[in-house]
NUVOGU-557067 format. One record per residue (C-alpha): residue number from 0; z, y, x. Coordinates in steps of 0.25 Angstrom, whole numbers, plus 5000, padded with zeros to 4 digits. Layout:
N
+-----+------+------+------+
: num :    w :    v :    u :
+-----+------+------+------+
: NUM :    Z :    Y :    X :
...
+-----+------+------+------+
***
This chain:
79
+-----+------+------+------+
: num :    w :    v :    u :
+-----+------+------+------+
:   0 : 4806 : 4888 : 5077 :
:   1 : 4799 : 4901 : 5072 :
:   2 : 4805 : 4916 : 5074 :
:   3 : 4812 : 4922 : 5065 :
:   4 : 4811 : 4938 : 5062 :
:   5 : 4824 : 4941 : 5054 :
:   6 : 4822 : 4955 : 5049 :
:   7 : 4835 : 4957 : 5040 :
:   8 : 4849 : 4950 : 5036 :
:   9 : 4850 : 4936 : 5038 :
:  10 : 4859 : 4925 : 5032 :
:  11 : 4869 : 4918 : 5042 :
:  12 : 4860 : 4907 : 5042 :
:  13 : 4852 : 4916 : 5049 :
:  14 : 4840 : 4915 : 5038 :
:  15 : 4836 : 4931 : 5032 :
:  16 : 4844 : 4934 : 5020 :
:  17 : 4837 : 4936 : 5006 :
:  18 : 4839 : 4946 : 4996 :
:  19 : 4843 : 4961 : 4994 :
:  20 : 4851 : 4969 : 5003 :
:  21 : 4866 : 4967 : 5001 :
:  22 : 4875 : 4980 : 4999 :
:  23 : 4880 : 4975 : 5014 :
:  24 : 4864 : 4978 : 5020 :
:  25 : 4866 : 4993 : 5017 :
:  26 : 4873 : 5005 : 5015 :
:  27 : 4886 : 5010 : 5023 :
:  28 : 4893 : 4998 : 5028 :
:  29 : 4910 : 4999 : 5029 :
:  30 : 4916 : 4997 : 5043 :
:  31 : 4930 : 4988 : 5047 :
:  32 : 4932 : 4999 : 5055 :
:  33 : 4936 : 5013 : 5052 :
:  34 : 4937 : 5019 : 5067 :
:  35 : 4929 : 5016 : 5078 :
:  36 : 4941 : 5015 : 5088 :
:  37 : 4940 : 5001 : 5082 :
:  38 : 4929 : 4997 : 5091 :
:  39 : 4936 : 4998 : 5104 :
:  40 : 4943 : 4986 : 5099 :
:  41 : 4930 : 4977 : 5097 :
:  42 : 4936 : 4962 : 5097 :
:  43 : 4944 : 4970 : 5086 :
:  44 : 4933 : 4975 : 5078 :
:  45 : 4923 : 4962 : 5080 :
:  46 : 4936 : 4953 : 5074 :
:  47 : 4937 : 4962 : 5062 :
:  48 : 4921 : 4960 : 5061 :
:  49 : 4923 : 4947 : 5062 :
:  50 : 4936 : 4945 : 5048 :
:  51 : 4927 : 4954 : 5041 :
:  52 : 4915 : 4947 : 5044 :
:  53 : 4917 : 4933 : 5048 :
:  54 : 4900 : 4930 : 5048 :
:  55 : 4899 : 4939 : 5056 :
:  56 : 4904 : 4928 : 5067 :
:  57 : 4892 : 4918 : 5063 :
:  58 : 4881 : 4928 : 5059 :
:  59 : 4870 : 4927 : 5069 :
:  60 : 4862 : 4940 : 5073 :
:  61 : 4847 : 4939 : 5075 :
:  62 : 4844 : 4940 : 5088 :
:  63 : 4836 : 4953 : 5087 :
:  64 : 4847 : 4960 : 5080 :
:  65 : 4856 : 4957 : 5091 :
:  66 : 4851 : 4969 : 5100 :
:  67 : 4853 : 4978 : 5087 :
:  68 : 4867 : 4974 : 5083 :
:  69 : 4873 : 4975 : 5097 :
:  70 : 4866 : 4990 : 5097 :
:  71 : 4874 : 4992 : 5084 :
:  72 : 4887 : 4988 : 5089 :
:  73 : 4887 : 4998 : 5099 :
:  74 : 4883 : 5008 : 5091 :
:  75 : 4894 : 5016 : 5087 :
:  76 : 4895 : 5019 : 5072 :
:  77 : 4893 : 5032 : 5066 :
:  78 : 4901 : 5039 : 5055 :
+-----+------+------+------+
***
C-alpha cells in the first residue's frame, strides 16, 4: 500500500477534491452560535454541529490533521 500526502480538501471518499476553491474555502465564515456562553454546554453545541452538518458524522480526518483540529477546538474564538 503506498503513503498518501494529502495537502488540501479531500472528497468523503477520502481521495483529494478537484477544481477551484468554493466560496465555503475562504472568507469570514458564519457561526450557529452567537455567544460563547454556548460552549459550556458542549454535548449541546456538538448536536447542533451535528443537524447542520450531518457529514460531519462520517467525514474522516487525516491523520496529521488530527493534532491541528484538536488545537483549534481549544482555541477560543476571537471577535
Amino acid at each position: 500500500m503506498g503513503r498518501h500526502h494529502l495537502a488540501g480538501p479531500v472528497r468523503r471518499d477520502g481521495a483529494p477534491r478537484r477544481g477551484p476553491p468554493q466560496p465555503a474555502d475562504r472568507g469570514r465564515i458564519p457561526t450557529l452560535f452567537d455567544d460563547d456562553s454556548v460552549f459550556e454546554r458542549p454535548v449541546h453545541v456538538i448536536c447542533t454541529l451535528k443537524e447542520h452538518y450531518p457529514a460531519a458524522a462520517d467525514t474522516v480526518l487525516h491523520p496529521a490533521d488530527v493534532p491541528f483540529f484538536v488545537s483549534l477546538c481549544k482555541t477560543p474564538a476571537s471577535r
